[in-house]
PLY file of the C-alpha trace (Angstrom):
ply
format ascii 1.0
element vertex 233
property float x
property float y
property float z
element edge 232
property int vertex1
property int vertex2
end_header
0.00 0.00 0.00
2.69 2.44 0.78
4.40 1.95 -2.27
1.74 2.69 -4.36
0.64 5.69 -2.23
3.77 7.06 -2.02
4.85 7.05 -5.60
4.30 10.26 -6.25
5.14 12.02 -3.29
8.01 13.82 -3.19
8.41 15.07 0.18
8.62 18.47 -0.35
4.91 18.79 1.76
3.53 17.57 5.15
2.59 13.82 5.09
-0.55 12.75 7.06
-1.31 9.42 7.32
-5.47 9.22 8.22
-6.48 6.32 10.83
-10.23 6.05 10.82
-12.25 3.95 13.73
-11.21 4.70 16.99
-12.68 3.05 19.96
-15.30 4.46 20.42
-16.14 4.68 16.69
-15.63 1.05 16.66
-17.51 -0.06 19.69
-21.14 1.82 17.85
-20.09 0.37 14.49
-20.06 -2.94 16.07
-23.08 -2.87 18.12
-25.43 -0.35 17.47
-25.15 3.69 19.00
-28.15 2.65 21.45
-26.37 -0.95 22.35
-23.03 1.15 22.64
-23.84 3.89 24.71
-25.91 1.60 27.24
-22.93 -0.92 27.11
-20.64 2.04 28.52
-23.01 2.45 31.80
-23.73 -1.11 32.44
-20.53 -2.96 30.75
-17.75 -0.36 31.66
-15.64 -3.82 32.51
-16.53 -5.40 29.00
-16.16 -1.97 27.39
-12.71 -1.15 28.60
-11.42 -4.63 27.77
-12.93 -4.21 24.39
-11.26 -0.85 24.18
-8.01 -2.42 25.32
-7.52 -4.90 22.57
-8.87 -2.28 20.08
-5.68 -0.06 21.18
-3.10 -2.63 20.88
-4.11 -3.34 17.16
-4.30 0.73 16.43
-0.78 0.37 18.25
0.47 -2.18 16.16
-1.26 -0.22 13.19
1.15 2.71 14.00
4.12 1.28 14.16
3.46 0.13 10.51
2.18 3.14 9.30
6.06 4.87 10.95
7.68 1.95 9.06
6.17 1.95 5.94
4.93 5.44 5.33
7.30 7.68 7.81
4.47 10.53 7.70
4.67 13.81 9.35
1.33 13.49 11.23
-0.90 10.47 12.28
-4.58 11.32 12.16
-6.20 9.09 14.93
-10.08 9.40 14.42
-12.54 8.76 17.30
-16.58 10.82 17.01
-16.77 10.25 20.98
-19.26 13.96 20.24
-21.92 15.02 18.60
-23.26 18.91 17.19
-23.85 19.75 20.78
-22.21 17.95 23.32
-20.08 14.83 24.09
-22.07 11.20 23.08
-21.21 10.23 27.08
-20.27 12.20 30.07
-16.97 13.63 30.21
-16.33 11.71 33.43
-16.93 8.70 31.41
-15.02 9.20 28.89
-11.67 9.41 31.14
-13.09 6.27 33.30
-12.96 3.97 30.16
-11.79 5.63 26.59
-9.09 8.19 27.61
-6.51 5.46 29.22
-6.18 3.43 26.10
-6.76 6.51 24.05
-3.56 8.16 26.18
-1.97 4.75 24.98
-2.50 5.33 21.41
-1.01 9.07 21.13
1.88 8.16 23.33
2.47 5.50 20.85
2.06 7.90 18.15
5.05 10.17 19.69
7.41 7.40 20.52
6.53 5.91 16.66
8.28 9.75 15.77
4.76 11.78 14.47
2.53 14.13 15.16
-0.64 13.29 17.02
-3.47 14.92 15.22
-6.83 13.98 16.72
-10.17 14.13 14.92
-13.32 14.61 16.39
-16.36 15.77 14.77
-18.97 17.92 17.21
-18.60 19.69 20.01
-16.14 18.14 22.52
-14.45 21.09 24.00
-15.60 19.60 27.64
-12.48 16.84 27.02
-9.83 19.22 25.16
-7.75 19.57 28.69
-8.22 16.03 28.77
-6.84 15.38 24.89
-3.63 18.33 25.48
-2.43 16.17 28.93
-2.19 13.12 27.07
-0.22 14.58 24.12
-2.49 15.34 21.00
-1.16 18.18 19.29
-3.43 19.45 16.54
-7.50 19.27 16.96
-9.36 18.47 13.69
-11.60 19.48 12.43
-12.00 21.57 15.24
-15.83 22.70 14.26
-17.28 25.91 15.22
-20.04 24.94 17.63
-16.35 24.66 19.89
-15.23 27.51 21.87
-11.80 27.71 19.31
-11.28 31.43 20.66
-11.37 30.30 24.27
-9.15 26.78 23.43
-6.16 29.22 21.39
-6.49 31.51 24.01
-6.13 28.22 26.70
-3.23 26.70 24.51
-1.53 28.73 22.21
0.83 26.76 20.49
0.74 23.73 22.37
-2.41 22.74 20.49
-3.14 23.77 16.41
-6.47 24.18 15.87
-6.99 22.62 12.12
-10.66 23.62 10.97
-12.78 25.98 12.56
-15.21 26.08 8.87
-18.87 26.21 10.14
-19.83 23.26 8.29
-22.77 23.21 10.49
-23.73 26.70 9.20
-24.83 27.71 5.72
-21.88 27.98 4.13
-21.64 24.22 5.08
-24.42 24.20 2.54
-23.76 22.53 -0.92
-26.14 24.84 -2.74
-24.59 27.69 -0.50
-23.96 31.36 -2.49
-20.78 32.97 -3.33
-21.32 35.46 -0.73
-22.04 33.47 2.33
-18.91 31.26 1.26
-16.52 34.38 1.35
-18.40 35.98 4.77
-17.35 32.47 6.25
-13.81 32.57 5.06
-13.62 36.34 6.40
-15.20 35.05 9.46
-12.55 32.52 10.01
-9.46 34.75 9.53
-10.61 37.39 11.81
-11.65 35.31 14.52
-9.38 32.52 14.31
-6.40 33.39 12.21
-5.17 36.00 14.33
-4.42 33.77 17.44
-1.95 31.73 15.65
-1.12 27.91 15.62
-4.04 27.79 13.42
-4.64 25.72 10.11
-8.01 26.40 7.71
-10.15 23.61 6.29
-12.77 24.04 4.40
-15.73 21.87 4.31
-18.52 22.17 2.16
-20.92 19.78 1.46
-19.05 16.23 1.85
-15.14 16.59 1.25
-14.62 12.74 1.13
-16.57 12.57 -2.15
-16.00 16.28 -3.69
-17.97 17.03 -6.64
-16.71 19.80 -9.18
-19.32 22.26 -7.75
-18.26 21.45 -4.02
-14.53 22.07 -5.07
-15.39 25.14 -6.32
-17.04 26.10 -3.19
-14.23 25.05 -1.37
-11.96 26.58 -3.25
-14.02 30.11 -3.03
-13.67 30.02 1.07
-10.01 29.12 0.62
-9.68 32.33 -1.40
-11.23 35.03 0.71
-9.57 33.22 4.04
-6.16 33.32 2.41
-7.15 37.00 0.76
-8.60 38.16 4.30
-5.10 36.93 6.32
-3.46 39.08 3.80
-5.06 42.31 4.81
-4.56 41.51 8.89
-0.85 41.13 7.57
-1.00 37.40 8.88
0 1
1 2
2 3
3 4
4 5
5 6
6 7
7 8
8 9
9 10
10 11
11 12
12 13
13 14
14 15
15 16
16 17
17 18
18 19
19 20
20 21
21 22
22 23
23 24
24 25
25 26
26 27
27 28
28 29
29 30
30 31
31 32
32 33
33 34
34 35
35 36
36 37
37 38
38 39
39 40
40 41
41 42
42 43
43 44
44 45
45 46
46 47
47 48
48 49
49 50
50 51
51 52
52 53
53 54
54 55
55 56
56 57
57 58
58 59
59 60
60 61
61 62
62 63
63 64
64 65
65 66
66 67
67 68
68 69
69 70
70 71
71 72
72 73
73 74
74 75
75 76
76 77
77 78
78 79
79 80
80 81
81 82
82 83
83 84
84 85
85 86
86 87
87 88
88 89
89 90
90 91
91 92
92 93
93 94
94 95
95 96
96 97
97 98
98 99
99 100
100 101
101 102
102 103
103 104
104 105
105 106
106 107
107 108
108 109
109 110
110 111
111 112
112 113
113 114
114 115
115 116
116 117
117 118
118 119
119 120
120 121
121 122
122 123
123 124
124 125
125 126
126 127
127 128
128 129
129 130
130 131
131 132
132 133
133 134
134 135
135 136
136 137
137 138
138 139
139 140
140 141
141 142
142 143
143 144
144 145
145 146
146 147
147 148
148 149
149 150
150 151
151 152
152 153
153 154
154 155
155 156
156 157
157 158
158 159
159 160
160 161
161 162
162 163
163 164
164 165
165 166
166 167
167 168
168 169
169 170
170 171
171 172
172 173
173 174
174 175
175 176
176 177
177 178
178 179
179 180
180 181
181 182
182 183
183 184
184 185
185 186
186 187
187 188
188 189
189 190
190 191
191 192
192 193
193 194
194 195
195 196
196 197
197 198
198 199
199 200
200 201
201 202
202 203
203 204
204 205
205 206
206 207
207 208
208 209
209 210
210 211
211 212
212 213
213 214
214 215
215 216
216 217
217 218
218 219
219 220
220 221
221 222
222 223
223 224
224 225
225 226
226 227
227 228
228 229
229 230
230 231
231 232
């Protein structure tokens, strides 16, 4: 896989390496959100030794991906939140994800990358949590987050890579050349300016881009780029 992946790249740009299903991600996909979720207050035994075995394969997956691939950044995926809150308690969360998670970044670091975490939602109640066990960069770091307060927190112990309301209207597929630039604007001058910060546009679904999406993307990426320009960023 790596040598077909790779055969292009010529190193001259930051490598990420994108690791999808993380324990919790894993856990619903195997059983259901509703069987999940219930499993996590009446299982937490089952649940961490699930989670346990699930972190020393995305261990052994790492050391691989260092091996084989030698990126810059490993992209650990885990949706533990959803548009307005965490899926579980914050207290659960560090009772029965957080340890193995903690195992998985540290392995990460020792394996010689960048820990990039990526959480969809709002899950700013756990960010302390995700800085003390090493993450580095927050992605896609959505806008229903407090990303002013967090920079302020952090500074450049965490990068904030996002911060594109994809929740909003310019998350919109059919959104309008003028809401797309307001948003791009919108991101410079309130996120931009605080450093350690990384734009991402997302409209519509970026896994599966069509030409019109691209060109929506590619309008935000403009005005952000043409707004950071004018702060003298």
């Amino acid at each position: 896989m790596a040598e077909i992946e790779l055969k292009d790249y010529d190193g001259t740009k930051v490598l990420t390496y994108f690791c999808e299903q993380g324990l919790f991600d894993r856990l619903t996909q195997l059983m259901g959100f509703e069987n999940a979720l219930m499993s996590l207050l009446l299982e937490p035994e089952e649940c961490t030794e699930f989670f346990e075995r699930m972190a020393d394969y995305k261990i052994q997956i790492i050391q691989l991906v260092a091996k084989y691939y030698h990126p810059d950044v490993f992209l650990y995926s885990d949706d533990i939140a959803k548009a307005d809150s965490l899926f579980m308690s914050p207290d659960t969360y560090r009772e029965l994800i957080k340890p193995n998670q903690a195992r998985i970044i540290h392995a990460i670091i020792d394996n010689g990358m960048i820990p990039e975490q990526h959480t969809c939602g709002k899950c700013e109640a756990v960010i302390d949590d995700y800085v003390e066990i090493g993450i580095q960069s927050f992605f896609p770091a959505q806008a229903s987050n407090n990303i002013v307060g967090i920079q302020k927190k952090y500074g450049d112990r965490l990068i904030i890579n996002g911060g594109f309301d994809s929740q909003g209207p310019a998350g919109l597929p059919n959104a309008d050349e003028q809401t797309l630039r307001e948003e791009g604007r919108r991101t410079a001058r309130e996120y931009a300016v605080n450093g350690s910060y990384m734009f991402i546009p997302m409209v519509g679904d970026i896994m599966f881009s069509t030409p019109e999406q691209q060109r929506a993307m590619g309008i935000v990426s403009e005005e952000f780029r043409r707004e950071c320009r004018k702060l003298g960023l």
